[in-house]
Every structure is written in C-alpha cells, then in structure tokens.
C-alpha positions in Angstrom: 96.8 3.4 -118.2 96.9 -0.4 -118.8 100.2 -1.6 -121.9 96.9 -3.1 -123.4 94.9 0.2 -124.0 98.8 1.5 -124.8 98.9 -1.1 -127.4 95.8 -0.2 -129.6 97.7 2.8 -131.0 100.4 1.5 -131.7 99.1 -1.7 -133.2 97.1 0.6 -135.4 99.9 2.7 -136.3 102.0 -0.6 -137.4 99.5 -1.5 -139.4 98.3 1.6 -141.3 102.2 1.9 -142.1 101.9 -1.9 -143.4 98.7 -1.0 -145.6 100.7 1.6 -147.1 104.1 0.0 -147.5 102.8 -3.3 -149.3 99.7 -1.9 -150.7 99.1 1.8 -151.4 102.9 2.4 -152.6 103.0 -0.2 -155.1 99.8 1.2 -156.3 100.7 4.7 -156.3 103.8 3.6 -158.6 102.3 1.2 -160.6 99.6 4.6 -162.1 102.3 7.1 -162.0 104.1 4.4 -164.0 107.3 6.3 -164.6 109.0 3.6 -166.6 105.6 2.9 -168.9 105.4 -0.6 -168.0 101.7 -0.5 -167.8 101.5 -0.5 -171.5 102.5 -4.4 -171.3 100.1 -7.0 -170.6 100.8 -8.7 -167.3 101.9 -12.2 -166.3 98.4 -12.1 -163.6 96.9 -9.2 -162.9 98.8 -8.2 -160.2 102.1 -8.3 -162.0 102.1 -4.7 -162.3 102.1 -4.6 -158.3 104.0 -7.0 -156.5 106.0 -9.6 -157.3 104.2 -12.2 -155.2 102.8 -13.8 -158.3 105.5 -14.7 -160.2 107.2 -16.4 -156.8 103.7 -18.4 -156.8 104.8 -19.7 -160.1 108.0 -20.0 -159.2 106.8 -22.5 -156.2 104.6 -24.3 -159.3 108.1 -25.6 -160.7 107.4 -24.8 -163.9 107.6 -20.9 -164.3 108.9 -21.3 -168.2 106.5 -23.8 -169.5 103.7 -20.8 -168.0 105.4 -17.7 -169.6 106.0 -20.2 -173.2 102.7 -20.2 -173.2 101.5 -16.5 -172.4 104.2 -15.9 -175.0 102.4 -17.6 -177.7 100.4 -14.6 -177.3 101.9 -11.8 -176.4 105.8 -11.1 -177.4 106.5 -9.3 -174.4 104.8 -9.6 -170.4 105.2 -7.8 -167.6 106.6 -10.6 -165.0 106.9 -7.9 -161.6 107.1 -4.1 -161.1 109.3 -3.1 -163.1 110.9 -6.5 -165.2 109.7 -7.9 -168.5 110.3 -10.8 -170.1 110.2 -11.2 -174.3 109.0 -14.4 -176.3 110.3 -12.9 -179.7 113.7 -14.5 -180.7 114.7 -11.0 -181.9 115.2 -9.8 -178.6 118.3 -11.9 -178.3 120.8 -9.8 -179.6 119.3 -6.7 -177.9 119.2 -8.3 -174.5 122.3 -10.3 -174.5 124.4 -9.7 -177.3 128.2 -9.3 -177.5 127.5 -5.0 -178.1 124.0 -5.0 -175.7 124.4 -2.1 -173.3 122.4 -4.3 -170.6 124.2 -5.7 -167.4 123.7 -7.8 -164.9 120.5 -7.0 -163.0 120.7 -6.7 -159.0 119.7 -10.0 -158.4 123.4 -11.4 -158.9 124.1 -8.5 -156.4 122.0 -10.2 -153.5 122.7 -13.6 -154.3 126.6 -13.4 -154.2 129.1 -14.2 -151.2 131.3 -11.9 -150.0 133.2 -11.9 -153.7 132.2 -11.8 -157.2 132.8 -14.8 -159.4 132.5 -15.0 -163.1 129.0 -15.8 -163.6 127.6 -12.9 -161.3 129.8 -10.3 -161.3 128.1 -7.2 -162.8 130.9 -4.6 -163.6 131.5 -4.9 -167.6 135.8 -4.0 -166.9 135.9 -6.6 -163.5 134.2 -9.2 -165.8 136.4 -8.7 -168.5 139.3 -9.0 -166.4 137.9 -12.2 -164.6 137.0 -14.2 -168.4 140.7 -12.8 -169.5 142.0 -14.5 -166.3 140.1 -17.9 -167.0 140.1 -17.3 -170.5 143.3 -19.6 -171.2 142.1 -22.4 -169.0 139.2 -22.5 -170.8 140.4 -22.2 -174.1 139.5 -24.5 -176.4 143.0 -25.7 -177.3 143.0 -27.2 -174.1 141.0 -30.4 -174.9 143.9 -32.7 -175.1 144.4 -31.5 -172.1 141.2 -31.8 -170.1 140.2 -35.3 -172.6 142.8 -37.5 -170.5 140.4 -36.6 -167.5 137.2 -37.1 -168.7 138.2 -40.5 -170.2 139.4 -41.6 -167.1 136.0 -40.5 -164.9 134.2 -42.1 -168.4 136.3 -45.5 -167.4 134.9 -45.1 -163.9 131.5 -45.1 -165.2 131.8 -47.5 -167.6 133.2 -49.8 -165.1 130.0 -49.4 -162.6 127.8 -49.8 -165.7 129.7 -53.3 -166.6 128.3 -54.7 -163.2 124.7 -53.8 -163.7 124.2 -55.3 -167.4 121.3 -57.3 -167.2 120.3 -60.1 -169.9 119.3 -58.0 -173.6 115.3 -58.1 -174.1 113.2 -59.9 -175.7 111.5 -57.5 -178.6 108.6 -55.8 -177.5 109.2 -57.0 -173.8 109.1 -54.6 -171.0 112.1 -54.7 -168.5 111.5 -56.2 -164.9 111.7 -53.8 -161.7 114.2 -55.8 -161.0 116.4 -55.4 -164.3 116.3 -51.7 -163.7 119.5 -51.8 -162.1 121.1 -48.3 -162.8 119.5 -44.8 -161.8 121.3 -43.0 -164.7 120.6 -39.4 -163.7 122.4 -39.9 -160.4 125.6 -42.4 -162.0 125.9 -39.4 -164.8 125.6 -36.5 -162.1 128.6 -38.7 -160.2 130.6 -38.2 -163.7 130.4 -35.0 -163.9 131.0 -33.7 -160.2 134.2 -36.5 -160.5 134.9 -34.6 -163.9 134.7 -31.4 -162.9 136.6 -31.4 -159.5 139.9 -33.0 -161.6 139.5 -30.7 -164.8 139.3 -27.6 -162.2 141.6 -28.5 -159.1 143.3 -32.2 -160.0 141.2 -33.4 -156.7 139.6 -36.9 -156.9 136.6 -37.1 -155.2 136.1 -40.6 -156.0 132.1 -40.7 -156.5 132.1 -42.9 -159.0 134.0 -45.3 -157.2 132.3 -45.2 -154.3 128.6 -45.0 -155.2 127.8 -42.1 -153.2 128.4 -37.9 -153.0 129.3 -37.3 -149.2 132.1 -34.9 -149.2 134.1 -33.0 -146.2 132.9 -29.2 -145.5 135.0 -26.6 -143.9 133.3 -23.9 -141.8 135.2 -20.3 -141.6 136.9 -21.3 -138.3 138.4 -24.6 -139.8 136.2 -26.7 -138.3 134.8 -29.4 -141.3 131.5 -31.8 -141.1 130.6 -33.8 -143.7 127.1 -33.6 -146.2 126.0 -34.9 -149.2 127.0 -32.3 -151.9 124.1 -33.3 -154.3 121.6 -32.4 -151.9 123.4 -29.4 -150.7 123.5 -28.0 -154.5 120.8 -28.4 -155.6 118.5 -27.5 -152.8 120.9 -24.6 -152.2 119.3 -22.9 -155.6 116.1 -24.1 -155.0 115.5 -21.9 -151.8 117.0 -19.2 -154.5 114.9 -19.8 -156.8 111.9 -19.5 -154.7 112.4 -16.4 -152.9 114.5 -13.7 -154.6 112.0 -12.0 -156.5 111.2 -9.0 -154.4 114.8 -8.2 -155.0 115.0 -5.3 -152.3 113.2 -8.1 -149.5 115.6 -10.9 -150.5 118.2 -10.6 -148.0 115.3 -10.0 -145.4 112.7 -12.6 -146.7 115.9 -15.6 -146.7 116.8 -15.1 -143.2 113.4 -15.1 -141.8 111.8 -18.2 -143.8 114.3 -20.3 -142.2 111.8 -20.7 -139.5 109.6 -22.4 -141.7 110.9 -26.1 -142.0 110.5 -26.5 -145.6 112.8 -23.4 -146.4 114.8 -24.5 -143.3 115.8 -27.6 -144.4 116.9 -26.5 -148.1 118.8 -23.2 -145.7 120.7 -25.9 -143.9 122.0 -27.2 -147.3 122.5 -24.0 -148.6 124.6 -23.3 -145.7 126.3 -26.4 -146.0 126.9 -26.4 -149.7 129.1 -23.2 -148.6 131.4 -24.9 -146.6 132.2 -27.4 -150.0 134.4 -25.2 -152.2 136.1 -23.7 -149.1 137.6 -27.3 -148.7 138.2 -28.0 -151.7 139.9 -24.8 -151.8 142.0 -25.4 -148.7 143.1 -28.9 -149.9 144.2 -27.7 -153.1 146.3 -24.7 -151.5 148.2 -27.2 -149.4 149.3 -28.4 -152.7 150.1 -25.7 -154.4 152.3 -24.4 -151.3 153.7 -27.6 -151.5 155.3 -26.7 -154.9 152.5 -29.2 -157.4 152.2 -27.6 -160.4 149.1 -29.0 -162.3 147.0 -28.4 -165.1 144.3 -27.0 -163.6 142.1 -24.0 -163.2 143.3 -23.7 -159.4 146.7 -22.7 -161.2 145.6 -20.5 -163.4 144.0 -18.4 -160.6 147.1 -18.5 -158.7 149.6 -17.8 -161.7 149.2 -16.4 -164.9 150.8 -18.4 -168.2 153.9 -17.0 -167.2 154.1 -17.6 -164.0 153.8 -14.7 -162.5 151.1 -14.2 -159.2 147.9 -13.2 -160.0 147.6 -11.9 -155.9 143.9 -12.8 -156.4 142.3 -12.4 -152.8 141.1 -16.0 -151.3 137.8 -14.9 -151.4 137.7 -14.4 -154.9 139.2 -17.7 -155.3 137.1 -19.7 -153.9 133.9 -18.0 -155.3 135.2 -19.1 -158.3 136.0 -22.7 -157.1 132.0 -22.7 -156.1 131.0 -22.1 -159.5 133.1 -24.1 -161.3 132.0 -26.9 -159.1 128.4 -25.9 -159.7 127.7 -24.8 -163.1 130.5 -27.2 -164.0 128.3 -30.1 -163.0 124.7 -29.8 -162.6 123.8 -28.3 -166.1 125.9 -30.8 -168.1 124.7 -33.7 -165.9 121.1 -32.5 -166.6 121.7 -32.7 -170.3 123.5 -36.0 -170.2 120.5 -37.3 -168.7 117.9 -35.8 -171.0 119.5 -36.4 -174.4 119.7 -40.2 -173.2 115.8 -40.1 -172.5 115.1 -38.6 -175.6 116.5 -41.2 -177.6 115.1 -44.0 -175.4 111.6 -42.0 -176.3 112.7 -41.9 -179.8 114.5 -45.1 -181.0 114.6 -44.4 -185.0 116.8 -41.6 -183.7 118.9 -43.6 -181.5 119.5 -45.9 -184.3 120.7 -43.4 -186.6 122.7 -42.0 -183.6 124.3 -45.5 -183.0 124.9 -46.6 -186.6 126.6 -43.3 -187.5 129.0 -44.5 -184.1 129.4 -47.6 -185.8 130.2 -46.5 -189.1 132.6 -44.3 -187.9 134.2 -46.5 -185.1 136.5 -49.6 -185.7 135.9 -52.7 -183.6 139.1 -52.3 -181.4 138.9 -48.2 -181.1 137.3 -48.5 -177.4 138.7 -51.7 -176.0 142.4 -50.4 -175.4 141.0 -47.7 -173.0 138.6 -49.1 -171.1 135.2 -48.7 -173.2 136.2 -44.8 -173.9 135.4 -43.6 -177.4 138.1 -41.1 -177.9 136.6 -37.6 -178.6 138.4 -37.2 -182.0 137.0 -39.7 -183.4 133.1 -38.6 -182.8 133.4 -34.8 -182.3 132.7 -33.8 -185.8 130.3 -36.8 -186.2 127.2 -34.8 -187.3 124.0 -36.5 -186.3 125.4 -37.5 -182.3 126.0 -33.6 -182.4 122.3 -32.6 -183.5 121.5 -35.3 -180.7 123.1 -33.1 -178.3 121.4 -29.6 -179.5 118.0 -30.9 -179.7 117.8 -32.0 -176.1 119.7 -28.8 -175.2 117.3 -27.2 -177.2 114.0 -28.9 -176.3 115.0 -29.0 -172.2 117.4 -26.1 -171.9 119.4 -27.2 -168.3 118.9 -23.7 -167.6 115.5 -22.7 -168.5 114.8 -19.4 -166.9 115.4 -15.9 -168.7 118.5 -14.4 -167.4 118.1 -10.9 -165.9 119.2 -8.2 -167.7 119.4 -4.8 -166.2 118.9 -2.0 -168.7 121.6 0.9 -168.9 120.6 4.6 -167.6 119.5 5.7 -170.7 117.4 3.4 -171.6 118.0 0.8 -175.2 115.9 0.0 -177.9 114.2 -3.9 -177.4 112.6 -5.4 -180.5 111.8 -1.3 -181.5 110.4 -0.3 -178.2 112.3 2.3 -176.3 112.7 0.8 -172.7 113.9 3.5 -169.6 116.8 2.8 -167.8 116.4 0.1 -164.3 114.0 -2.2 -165.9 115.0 -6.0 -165.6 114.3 -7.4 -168.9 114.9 -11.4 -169.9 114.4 -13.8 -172.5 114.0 -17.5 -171.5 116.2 -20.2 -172.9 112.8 -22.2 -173.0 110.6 -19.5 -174.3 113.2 -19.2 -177.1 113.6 -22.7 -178.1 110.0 -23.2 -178.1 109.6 -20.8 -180.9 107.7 -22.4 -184.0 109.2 -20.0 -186.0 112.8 -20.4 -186.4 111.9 -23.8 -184.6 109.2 -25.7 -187.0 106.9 -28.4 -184.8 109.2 -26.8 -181.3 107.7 -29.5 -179.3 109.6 -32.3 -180.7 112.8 -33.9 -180.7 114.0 -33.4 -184.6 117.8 -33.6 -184.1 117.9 -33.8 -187.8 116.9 -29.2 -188.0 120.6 -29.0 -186.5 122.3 -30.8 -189.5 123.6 -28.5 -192.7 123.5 -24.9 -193.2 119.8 -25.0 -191.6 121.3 -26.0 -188.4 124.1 -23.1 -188.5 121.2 -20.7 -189.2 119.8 -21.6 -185.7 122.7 -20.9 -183.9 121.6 -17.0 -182.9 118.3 -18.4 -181.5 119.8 -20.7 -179.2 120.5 -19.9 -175.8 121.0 -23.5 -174.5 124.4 -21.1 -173.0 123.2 -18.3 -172.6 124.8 -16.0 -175.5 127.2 -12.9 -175.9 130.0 -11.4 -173.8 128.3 -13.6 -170.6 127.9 -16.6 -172.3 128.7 -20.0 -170.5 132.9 -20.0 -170.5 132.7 -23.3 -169.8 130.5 -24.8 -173.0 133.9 -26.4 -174.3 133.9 -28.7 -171.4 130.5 -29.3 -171.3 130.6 -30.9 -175.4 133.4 -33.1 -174.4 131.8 -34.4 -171.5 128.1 -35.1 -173.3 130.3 -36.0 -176.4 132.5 -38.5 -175.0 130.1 -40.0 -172.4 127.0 -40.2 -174.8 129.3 -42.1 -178.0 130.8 -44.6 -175.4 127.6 -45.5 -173.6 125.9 -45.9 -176.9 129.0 -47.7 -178.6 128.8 -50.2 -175.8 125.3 -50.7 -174.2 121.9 -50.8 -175.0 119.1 -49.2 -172.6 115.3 -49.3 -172.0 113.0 -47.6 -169.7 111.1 -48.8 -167.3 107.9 -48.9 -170.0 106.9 -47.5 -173.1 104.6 -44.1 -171.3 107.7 -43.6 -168.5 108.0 -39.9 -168.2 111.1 -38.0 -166.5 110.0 -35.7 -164.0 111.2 -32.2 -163.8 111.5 -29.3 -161.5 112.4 -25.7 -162.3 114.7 -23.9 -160.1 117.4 -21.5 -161.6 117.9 -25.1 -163.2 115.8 -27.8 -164.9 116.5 -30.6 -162.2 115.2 -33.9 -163.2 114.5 -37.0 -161.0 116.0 -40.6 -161.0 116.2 -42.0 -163.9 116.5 -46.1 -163.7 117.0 -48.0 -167.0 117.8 -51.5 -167.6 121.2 -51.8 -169.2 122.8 -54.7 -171.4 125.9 -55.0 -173.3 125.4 -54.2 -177.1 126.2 -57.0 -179.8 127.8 -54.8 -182.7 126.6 -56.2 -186.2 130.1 -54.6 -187.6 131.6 -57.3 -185.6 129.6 -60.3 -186.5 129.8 -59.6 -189.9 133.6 -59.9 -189.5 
C-alpha cells in the first residue's frame, strides 16, 4: 500500500480532530455556558466563541475607540469566551479598587520573563512585598530628590530646542516645511528614556545629546550588539498586543508567527529589546560592587533603607529594571506629546496655560538654570495641572482595559453576580469618554478639573490605572509633564504644520503616536517688556 493511500486516513483523522478542537468545542461550551456569559451582548457575533475577533480589532489599532462606542450602548460586552469588558464608571471600584477581590488575569502570566516584576506579578502577598520594597523610592518625598535629574535632562532639551528656533510668525501665517525643524514626539520620548535611566540607575544614556536612541544589548552569554531601543520597545508590545488573546495559544501562536515577516520583524525587536535592561543591569552592578552608593532605584533593590541586603535574585532584578525603563518612559512621553497638541489645537487654552506661567513666574526664575522652571514654583499652579488631566483624560497613554481575573467565588460587578475565572476590564478610554461624570467627553475642557468639580472626578479616572495596582510610578510621571510642559511654554512658542494637522495614533497595550514636527521660536514675554 502506497504512503499516499496511507495518508488519506490520517489526513482525515487530523482534520476531524481540528473541526472539533477549533469549532465544535468552543460551541459546545459557549451553549452549556457554565459561567452565563451568553446573557451579554457580544463585541461581533462570534465573541461568544473565539477570540479571533477581538485580535482583528486589535490589528485595526483602535480596539477602544470600537468598544467606547458599543459601550454607548450596552454597559457591559462580551469581548471573548469567557472576558467582559464594562462601559459604566461604577464598575471601577468593583474591578480595581483598593478592597476588589479581582487579580491579575493569566495574561501577565504568559507575557512575563522568567521573573515577576511589579506591574505583572499576580500573587496579592508577592505584590505587596514588591510595592513595600519600591515603595520608599517611590515615595513622594523623594522629589527633591529625583527634581535635580529631571532639570538637568530638561536643560538637555532645552538646549537642542535653542538650536531649532526659527523666526516667530506672522499672524495667521502657516509655518514653511522647512521651519518645522523639531519632531517633538521623538525629542520628548529622548527626555524621558534620558530621565528615567538616571532617576532609576544614575546611568546617562546621553540621547538627548546625541540626537539618537541606539543603545548596547547584552545576550545571556555576555555577548552585546547594539539596536535602537525605541523601536525595540515599542514594537516589542505591539507583537503583544496583537496576538495574546487566545491566552492558552499565546506561547504557541508567538513562536510560530515569527515566520511571517511582519510579526518577524517586531519578534526580532522584541527579542532585542530583552537584551536592553540586562545591560543596563550589568553596568550598574559593576558599580555597585565597586562600592557607588547612589540615589537610585538600583539601590533600593539591592539594599533596603538600612542597609541591609535585600538578596533579591538577578532575575527579579532586572525584570524590574525592564519596567522601569518601559513604563517609565513610553506612557509619560506619550502624554507630553499629546497635552502639547492639544493646546496647539486649542490656543485660548494655551493662553490661559501660558499667562497663569507668567503670572506666577518672575523674569529671572528660569535663566539661572538653564531655561528650567523649577517644579515648586508651578506644581500647585491649577490651570497647567487641568492641562495635564484633560489630555490624560481625553488620550489615556494606556487606553486598553486592564484584565482582571475574578476570584473563585465569584464578586458582585455593577449588581450582577459574575462566577469565578472570568476576565473582566474597564478601559481607561471607555471610562473617560463617559458623558456622564464627563459632560461634552469628546473635548478638551481642562477647565472640569479645576475646584471641587475636578476632585469629584478623581474616582472615574483611570489615566493610572487605580487601586492597590495603580501606577507606582505617577509621582515621577507629574514631575516630568510638570516641569517639561511650564519650561517649554515659559520659553517658546509652537505651531503645527497647519491649522487641520492631525496626530496619528496606534493602539497597542499603549496609545503610540507618530512624529510630531512643529516649528519652534523663542517667546517674547510681555511681563518683560512692560518692565
């Protein structure tokens, strides 16, 4: 008998066993519906099955600007098998609030290294025990410390920024190509990654002084190469964001579309990207053998306040390195650029924002430190704040609805009793876009932040996510927007290319945005004309 007529059977076998794997299963479970899902109206009408559709949206790039608007709808959808995602601010505190019985879903499971790090460890005590670790490096009494730092990236930036000043406009007149000298999404991204590698390990990476990200990666035999960590980052979460849907094929499903050269390329960052903190790890660990003792989160994973060894294992180090390095600089870059380019879209808002600066500023404060308006004397400054909050608000850096994993016995969401194992989320997006506690949600209103109005919006904004698991690091992130945002405005004006310009966006796990080049002049401050 010939392997061909052998083959028939076989062939047959594999597929029947394929028809009922990715077809009559999911349908089996989606009418026994154990969890009673079914009684939620789906994303598309195979929600209820597979999770293929919602990682067709995700390949749209905008998988929150779709659910914001099913949500207008319906307060709760059935995104996949067995997750839901809720469009009712109220579900806040349920799903994420400092008593919620939810954890972590499974999805920080498949997308971790070999060690946890703060952001995706799962386990309620190890989490505790990580944020009580960090907790004091964090803290917000270490501003004065961190401030030094960010001025001195700020002076960096400033100093770039002084050689592309162009002529000031004409009124009404719409800049030349060739006046559009400075891509301020990618200078702003430079700031932070600068920023964040000094604050966190005292290493100076120097982007802003050289113009450009490439950076030295270290492979697990000590061999290094070199890459351009912007592209490595970003495209690293990208693939991520794409494919890990189907939780359980994750793992599977990365490997294998590697042979496709669109997810082989971003694979090749995302490998690369893993070599980054490992040598920035390495570098700083010479140093601290060395005897250095610096202010810096390095040391406070090595030590405790005391001293004393926290006999962490390297692993868990430099997971923790990796996210410092990447939620420490993409999400506050993102916002940096977005609150600029609301106020270029809005300019009666950047005048108030500019004349409360003046107002509060004397004409020397910033000269003595090269441009830098020091961060006590705008961080209670009210208006530059709501600034910050509406674009946070109206572009969340991190849009998506964080997973949530509900507890064995199940927990009451906005009334509804939901079983145990079902992945339930709330959009940062989908909540800000609210009309409710968010009157005319579309727009940029930075004034609905100002008074006791603005403190009542506090619980409905999840620009941080909220609760126990709540970004540790939003202390740094204000400083940074505060700091950079009053000293560009205090010295410079901008424009856009035109009037219509729009910034373009792509969803991943974050809101990426692309280049965004402005012409740039040095301001003429009527405070100091009139003396």
């Amino acid at each position: 008998m010939s392997a061909a007529v052998l083959s028939v059977p076989y062939a047959t076998a594999l597929g029947a066993c394929v028809l009922v794997y990715f077809v009559v299963y999911p349908l089996v479970v989606y009418f026994r519906d154990v969890n009673g899902l079914r009684r939620y109206p789906n994303m598309h009408p195979l929600s209820g099955i597979s999770h293929i559709p919602f990682m067709v949206l995700a390949h749209g790039g905008a998988r929150s600007t779709y659910l914001s608007k099913l949500h207008q709808k319906y307060p709760v959808i059935r995104t996949g098998p067995n997750s839901l995602s809720y469009g009712d601010v109220r579900a806040i505190k349920d799903i994420y609030g400092h008593n919620t019985p939810c954890t972590k879903d499974s999805s920080y499971v498949i997308s971790s290294g070999s060690h946890y790090h703060l952001a995706d460890v799962i386990d309620k005590h190890d989490h505790a025990r990580k944020r009580k670790l960090l907790s004091s490096a964090y803290a917000i009494k270490n501003l004065e410390g961190w401030e030094h730092k960010v001025a001195d990236k700020t002076v960096r930036l400033i100093k770039h920024l002084d050689t592309c000043c162009t002529e000031p406009p004409a009124a009404g007149e719409t800049p030349k190509e060739e006046d559009l000298t400075v891509d301020y999404r990618k200078w702003t991204n430079f700031f932070t990654l600068d920023a964040i590698a000094d604050i966190g390990l005292s290493e100076k990476l120097g982007f802003l002084d050289r113009g450009h990200d490439r950076v030295t990666g270290r492979r697990l035999d000590g061999t290094t190469y070199e890459c351009n960590l912007r592209d490595c980052l970003y495209q690293n979460a990208r693939k991520q964001s794409l494919l890990i849907w189907p939780y359980a094929w994750y793992p599977l499903i990365n490997k294998l579309s590697n042979i496709i050269p669109f997810y082989g390329r971003m694979g090749k960052f995302a490998k690369d990207w893993d070599g980054i903190p490992i040598e920035l790890s390495h570098r700083r660990l010479q140093r601290y053998r060395a005897g250095e003792k610096l202010d810096d989160f390095f040391q406070a994973l090595m030590e405790d306040k005391n001293g004393h060894p926290n006999n962490l294992e390297w692993g868990e180090i430099v997971a923790e390195i990796s996210i410092m390095m990447n939620a420490g600089s993409a999400t506050t870059a993102i916002a940096m650029t977005n609150v600029l380019y609301q106020l270029l879209k809005n300019p009666d808002m950047m005048q108030k924002a500019v004349e409360e600066l003046d107002a509060a500023l004397e004409d020397d404060d910033e000269d003595d430190d090269g441009g830098v308006v020091a961060h006590d004397k705008v961080k209670h400054l009210p208006y530059l704040r709501a600034c910050l909050d509406e674009s946070l608000r109206l572009f969340p850096p991190t849009p998506h609805g964080l997973p949530r994993e509900t507890p064995q016995d199940g927990i009451n969401i906005l009334g509804d009793y939901i079983p145990g194992g079902v992945s339930v989320a709330m959009s940062a997006f989908v909540a800000h876009r609210q009309e409710g506690p968010f009157p005319q949600a579309d727009k940029y209103i930075p004034e609905r932040w100002l008074g006791e109005e603005g403190k009542a919006l506090q619980p409905y904004f999840l620009a941080f996510s909220a609760g126990a698991r709540g970004c540790i690091g939003r202390n740094i992130s204000y400083l940074e927007q505060t700091v950079v945002l009053a000293s560009v405005l205090r010295r410079y004006g901008f424009a856009l290319a035109r009037p219509d310009w729009q910034l373009e966006r792509l969803e991943t796990m974050n809101w990426l945005v692309g280049d965004m080049p402005v012409k740039v002049w040095r301001r003429e401050r009527k405070s100091a004309l009139s003396g």
